[in-house]
N, C-alpha and C positions, 0 to 999 in steps of 0.2 A: 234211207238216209244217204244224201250224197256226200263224196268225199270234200267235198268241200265244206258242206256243214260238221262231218267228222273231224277232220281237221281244227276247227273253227273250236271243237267242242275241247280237243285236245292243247291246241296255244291257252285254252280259256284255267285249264291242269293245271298248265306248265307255269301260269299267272299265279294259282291259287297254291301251288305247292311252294314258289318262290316268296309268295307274300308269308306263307308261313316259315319257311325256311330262314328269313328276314327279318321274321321278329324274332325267331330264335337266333340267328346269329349275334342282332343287337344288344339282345340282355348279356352276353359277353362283356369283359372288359378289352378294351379298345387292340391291344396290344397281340390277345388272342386270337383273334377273331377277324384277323383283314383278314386273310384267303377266303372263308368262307362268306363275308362280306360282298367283295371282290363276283367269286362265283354265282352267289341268290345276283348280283346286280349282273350280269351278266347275261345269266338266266330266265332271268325277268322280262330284258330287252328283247332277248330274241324272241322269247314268248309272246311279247307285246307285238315286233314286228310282224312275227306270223300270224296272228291271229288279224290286225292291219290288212296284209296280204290276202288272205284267206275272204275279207270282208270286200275288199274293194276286187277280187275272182269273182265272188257271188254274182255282183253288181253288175258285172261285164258279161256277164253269160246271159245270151239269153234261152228262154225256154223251145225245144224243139219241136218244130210244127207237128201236128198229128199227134200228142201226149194226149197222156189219158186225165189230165191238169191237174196231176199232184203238185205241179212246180220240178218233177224231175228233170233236169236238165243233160243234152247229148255228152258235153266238155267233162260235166263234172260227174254221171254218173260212172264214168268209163270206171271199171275198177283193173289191177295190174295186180300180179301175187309181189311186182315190187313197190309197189306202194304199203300195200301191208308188208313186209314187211320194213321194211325203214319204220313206219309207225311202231310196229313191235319191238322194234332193236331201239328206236328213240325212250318207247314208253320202259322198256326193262331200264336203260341209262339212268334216266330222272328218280323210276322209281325204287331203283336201288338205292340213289344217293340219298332219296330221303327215307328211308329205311334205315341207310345207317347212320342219318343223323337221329332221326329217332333213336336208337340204339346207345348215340353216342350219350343222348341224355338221360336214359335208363340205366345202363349198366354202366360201363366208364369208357374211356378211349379205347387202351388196349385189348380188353377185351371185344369191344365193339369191331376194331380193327380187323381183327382175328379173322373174325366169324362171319367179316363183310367179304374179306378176300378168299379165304375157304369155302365159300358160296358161292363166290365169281368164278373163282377159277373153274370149276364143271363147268357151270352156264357156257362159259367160253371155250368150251371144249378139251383143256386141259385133264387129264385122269389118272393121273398115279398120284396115289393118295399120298405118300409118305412126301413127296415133294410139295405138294400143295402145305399139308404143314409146315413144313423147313421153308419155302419159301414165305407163307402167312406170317410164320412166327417171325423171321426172319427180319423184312422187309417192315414189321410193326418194331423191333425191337430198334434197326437204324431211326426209321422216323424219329421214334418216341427220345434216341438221343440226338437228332440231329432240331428237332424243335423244344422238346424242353431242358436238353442241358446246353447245347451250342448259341439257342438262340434264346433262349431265355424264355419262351410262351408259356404265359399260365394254363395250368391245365384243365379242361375245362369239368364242371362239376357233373355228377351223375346223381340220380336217385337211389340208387341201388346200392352200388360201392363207392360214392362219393368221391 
């Protein structure tokens, strides 16, 4: 599989996690729900543009004389360790965030909050565990007053702890 098809396979993700991500946001009421509004449409685009890119790369390439006619191409088989990774670091980004939206519709905000950033922070290399808490808790406890008693945001409903 060339990185160009990988690629191709990954904008096609990045489409299907923001269409879902997008109907979730929309079942919100209005007032809730622009930021993550805002970010699935955001999200969407670029995914769109890339996967665009990605199709009209294909098209330009062409196949290198003397293949063995899988259709592999010189351009796009080339692999790099940094191309994987930015794919890795791209695919952890997206698929945290909809993991914690998932989360956020299971159990409730803060909680969800908690236990997104308690997770991140290792990922990102961060490691003393007592800070990782004080900062999680922390950091959820300003949001949580800074969006729903400053600004007034409905909060949004969970299955679990409602």
């Amino acid at each position: 599989m060339t990185n160009v098809q990988k690629n191709r396979i990954f904008a096609l993700g990045t489409l299907i996690l923001s269409l879902y991500l997008g109907y979730e946001s929309f079942s919100y009421p209005g007032n809730s729900s622009l930021f993550p509004r805002v970010l699935v449409v955001v999200m969407g685009f670029l995914g769109f543009l890339f996967f665009l890119r990605q199709t009209l790369l294909s098209k330009k390439i062409k196949p290198s004389p003397g293949n063995d006619g899988t259709g592999s191409c010189s351009v796009a088989s080339e692999k790099s360790s940094a191309d994987k990774t930015a794919l890795a670091s791209a695919g952890l980004v997206f698929g945290s965030i909809g993991i914690y939206a998932l989360l956020v519709g299971l159990v409730n905000y803060e909680a969800a909050t908690v236990i997104f950033m308690a997770t991140m922070m290792p990922v990102l290399r961060f490691s003393k565990k007592r800070w990782i808490i004080v900062i999680s808790c922390g950091l959820m406890a300003l949001l949580w007053a800074i969006f729903f008693h400053l600004l007034g945001v409905t909060r949004p409903e969970s299955l679990i702890f409602g």
